[in-house]
C-alpha positions in Angstrom: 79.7 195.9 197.2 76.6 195.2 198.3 75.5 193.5 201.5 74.7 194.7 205.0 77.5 196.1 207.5 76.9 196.5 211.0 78.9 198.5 213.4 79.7 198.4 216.7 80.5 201.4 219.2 82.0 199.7 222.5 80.8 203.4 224.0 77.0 202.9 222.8 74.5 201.2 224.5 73.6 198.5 222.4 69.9 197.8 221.2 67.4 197.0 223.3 69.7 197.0 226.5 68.3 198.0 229.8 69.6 200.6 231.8 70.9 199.3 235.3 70.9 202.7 237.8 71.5 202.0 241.2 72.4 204.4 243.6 75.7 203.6 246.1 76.6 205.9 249.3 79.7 206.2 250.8 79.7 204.3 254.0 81.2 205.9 257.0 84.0 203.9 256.6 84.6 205.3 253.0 84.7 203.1 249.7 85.9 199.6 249.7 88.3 199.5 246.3 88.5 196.4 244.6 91.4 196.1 241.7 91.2 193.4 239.2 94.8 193.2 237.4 94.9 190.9 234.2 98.1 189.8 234.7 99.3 192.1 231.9 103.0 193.5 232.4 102.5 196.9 234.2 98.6 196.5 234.7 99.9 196.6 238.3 102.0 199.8 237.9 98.9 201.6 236.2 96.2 200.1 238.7 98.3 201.3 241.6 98.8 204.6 240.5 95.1 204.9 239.7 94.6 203.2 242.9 96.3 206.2 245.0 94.3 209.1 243.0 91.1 207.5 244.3 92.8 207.4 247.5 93.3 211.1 247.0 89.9 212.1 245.9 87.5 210.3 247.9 87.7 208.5 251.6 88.8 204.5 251.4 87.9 202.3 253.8 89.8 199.2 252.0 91.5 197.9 249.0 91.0 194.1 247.8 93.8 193.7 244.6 93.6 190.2 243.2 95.4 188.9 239.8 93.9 187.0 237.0 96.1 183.9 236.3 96.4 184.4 232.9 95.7 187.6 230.7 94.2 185.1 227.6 91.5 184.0 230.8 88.2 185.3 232.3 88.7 186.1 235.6 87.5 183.0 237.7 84.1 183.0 239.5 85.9 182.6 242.5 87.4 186.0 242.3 84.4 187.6 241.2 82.9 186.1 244.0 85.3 188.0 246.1 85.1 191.1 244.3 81.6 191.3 244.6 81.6 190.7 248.2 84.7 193.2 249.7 84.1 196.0 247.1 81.8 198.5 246.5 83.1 198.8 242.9 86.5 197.3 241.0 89.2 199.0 238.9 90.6 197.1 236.1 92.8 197.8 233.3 95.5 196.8 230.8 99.0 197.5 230.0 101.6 197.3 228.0 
């Protein structure tokens, strides 16, 4: 065999990718949650239970939860949009 084979580590920084550090506070309020489900079945069972252990572990000011139509889909701009604007940083995940 003979040929070149390149691998991909979804863990790694790839090449010649910047590194984005920005620092966040907690407001006063707390941490504004967003949740991005996929639309997967039980993605909502899963985000809500990781939902409550942030609850746990760090003050919340508020929780924006929106759906993605369809699993097989991006998530719309719009929700990003909306994402962007009530969260500080957004929780999503798959299930099965």
């Amino acid at each position: 065999m003979s040929g070149k084979v390149l691998l991909v580590v979804p863990e790694a920084p790839t090449a010649g990718a910047a590194a984005v550090v920005t620092e966040r506070r907690i407001g006063a309020g707390g941490l504004r949650l967003g949740i991005l489900d996929n639309s997967k079945g039980n993605a909502d069972h899963l985000l809500r239970f990781i939902a409550e252990g942030i609850k746990a572990a760090l003050p919340v000011k508020s929780v924006v939860s929106l759906q993605k139509a369809s699993v097989s889909l991006p998530a719309p701009g719009e929700i990003l949009d909306q994402l962007t604007a009530e969260a500080d940083f957004v929780v999503s995940a798959m299930a099965d």
